[in-house]
Phi, psi and omega in degrees: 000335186305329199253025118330261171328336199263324158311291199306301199277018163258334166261335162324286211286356155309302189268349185287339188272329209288160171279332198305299218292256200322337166268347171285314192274353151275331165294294220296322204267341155259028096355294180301313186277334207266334193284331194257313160309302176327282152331337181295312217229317175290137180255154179172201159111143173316133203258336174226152191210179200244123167306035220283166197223097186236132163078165202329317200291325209267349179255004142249041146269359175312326212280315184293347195281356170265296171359288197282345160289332205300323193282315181292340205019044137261138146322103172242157192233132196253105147248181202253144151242206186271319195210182151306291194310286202294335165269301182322296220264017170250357174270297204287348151274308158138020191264349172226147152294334173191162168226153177248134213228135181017040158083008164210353173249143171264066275208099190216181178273123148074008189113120147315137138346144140254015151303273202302331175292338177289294150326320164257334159291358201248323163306294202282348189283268199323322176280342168288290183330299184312322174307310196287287200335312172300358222215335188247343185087178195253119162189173217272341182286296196286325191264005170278287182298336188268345182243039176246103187235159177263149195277193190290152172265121192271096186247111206281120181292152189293165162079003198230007189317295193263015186303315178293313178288012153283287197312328175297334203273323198277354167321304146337276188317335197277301181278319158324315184259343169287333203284323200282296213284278169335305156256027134287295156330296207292308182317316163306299193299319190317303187294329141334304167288251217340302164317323192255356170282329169291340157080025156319312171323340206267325178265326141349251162353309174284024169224334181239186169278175154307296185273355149317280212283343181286316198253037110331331198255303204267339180291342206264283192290340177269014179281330207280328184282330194268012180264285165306342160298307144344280204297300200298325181293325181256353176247358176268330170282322181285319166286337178293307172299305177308322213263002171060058160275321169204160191245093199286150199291194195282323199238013161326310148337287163322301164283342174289347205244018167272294184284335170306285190301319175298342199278304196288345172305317194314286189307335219277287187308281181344283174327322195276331163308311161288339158302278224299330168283332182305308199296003169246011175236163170267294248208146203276000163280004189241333191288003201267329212262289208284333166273359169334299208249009149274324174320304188310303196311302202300294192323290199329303188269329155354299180280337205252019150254012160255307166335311191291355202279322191287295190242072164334310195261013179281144167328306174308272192357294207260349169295315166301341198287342186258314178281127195281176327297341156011278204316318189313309192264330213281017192241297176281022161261326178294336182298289167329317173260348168189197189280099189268146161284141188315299174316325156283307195293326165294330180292318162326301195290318168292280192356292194307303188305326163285342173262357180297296229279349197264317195287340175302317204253345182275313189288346175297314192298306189306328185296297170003289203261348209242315189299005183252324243244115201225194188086253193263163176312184177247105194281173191296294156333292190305336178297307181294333193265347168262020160294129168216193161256177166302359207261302198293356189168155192264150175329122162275144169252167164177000000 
């Protein structure tokens, strides 16, 4: 393991020098710095919102509520349900912004809007009002007392408190980790190629294994990705906290130490993919043909952790959320926005490590077989049947 570590701290302190590593990590952090402020300072937000509606009294304030949006051009889109129990659980799906339940309670995730809470208090106020009037007659005692109405009771489903600034975090946290996975992934392979068109690789090699200089390599750039990750993470919640963009909740922690950890199973997997394409071509014009189809996956898992941040519990969510490399985003984004079962996140977490440990040992074999071998690609098959060590036979071409 020492000439491991001797790998890993040669590319640190190699590449911690480079100008590329330092302008990324200045792009990445006002990326970062630009998603948490902006917002901050910019107006902007939906203009319309969706109602659920149950019993009499809340169907006749729908008629006044375009009245009371119209000075404001909010929008309200009214459906009826059957009972509570049934508006509740189309608010607590995501299928209403909010429901109004028997014309006085108000019942959303985290908090109603306030355009729509403005909007709805301004209904019910006019439509009470009109009622006591009708009901007390016009005198100046009676229309004092009919426009003292008590106001809505605002009521939060348990457990939903912090919803939106969970789903902003995982948001966050979604794009970070596609940006990270991806341009490490890519950085490895660069560095892999770069070594063997210079034919560094070779003397490399006449002091180490294959599998040395490999995970030397991928242990290197990821303390430097996971260093940055880290500084970005922490200078993006602290402007987030300082400048009262959001008020981050109780397990914030939690999910950042979460996404940390998925990120090195992520990079662990990735890095090693990109090795094992890289180590079969010479000249970097050639690597976009062979990483071709870990870009896809991660886009892949890209959309389907921004799905997941919209529907957690839908079938896609949790089924990638279990399956690698899926899992690297679609498991801390589900985490992250709402209540995962234990039992999923550990069978996630195995999973991934067996398919780590199993994708660790195929790219070794391939590095092996491939990193001496210079001129035309390399298939895949001639890679696995030429791993040897370096000891056995000298660099080859073909």
């Amino acid at each position: 393991m020492d000439m491991v570590w001797l790998v890993a701290r040669r590319e640190i302190t190699s590449r911690i020098r480079e100008r590329g590593f330092l302008i990324s990590s200045a792009i990445t952090m006002l990326v970062i710095l630009a998603i948490v402020i902006v917002p901050r300072f910019v107006g902007g937000g939906n203009t319309s919102f969706d109602l659920a509606v149950t019993g009499p009294a809340s169907s006749a304030i729908v008629p006044a509520l375009s009245a009371a949006g119209a000075p404001a051009k909010v929008q309200v889109r009214v459906r009826t349900y059957p009972d509570q129990q049934a508006a509740r659980a189309a608010v607590r799906d995501g299928h209403a912004d909010a429901a109004l339940l028997d014309g006085d309670t108000v019942v959303s995730n985290g908090g109603p809007d306030a355009r729509l809470a403005a909007v709805l208090a301004a209904a019910h106020r006019d439509v009470s009002t009109q009622a006591r009037l009708a009901e007390r007659g016009i005198d100046p005692a009676a229309v004092a007392e009919a426009l003292d109405v008590p106001p809505l009771r605002m009521v939060t489903l348990p457990g939903t408190d912090d919803n939106g600034v969970r789903k902003g975090i995982a948001f966050v946290a979604v794009i970070i980790l596609f940006g990270q996975l991806i341009g490490y992934g890519t950085w490895v392979a660069f560095g892999v190629v770069e070594e063997k068109s210079s034919r560094v690789v070779e003397i490399l090699l006449a002091t180490l294994r294959p599998w040395q200089l490999l995970a030397g390599k991928i242990l290197g750039i990821g303390a430097l990705a996971l260093g940055q990750l880290v500084l970005v993470t922490g200078v993006g919640l602290a402007a987030a906290v300082g400048i009262g963009t959001v008020s981050l909740p109780a397990q914030a922690l939690g999910i950042v130490g979460q996404v940390l950890a998925w990120f090195v199973l992520g990079y662990a997997f990735f890095s090693s993919a990109y090795a094992a394409a890289a180590c079969r071509v010479s000249r970097q014009e050639e690597l976009n043909n062979v990483t071709g189809p870990m870009t896809l996956v991660l886009m892949v898992s890209y959309l389907v952790a921004i799905y997941a941040i919209r529907q957690p519990k839908g079938v896609l969510a949790q089924v990638a959320s279990l399956v690698p490399p899926f899992s690297a985003m679609t498991m801390p984004t589900r985490t992250a926005v709402g209540q995962v079962a234990g039992w999923q996140v550990g069978l996630a977490i195995a999973l991934m490590l067996a398919a780590t440990a199993a994708l660790v040992w195929l790219s070794g074999r391939i590095y092996a077989g491939a990193i001496l071998r210079t001129g035309a690609r390399v298939r895949f098959f001639d890679a696995l049947r030429g791993a040897r060590e370096p000891s056995e036979g000298h660099a080859t071409s073909k």
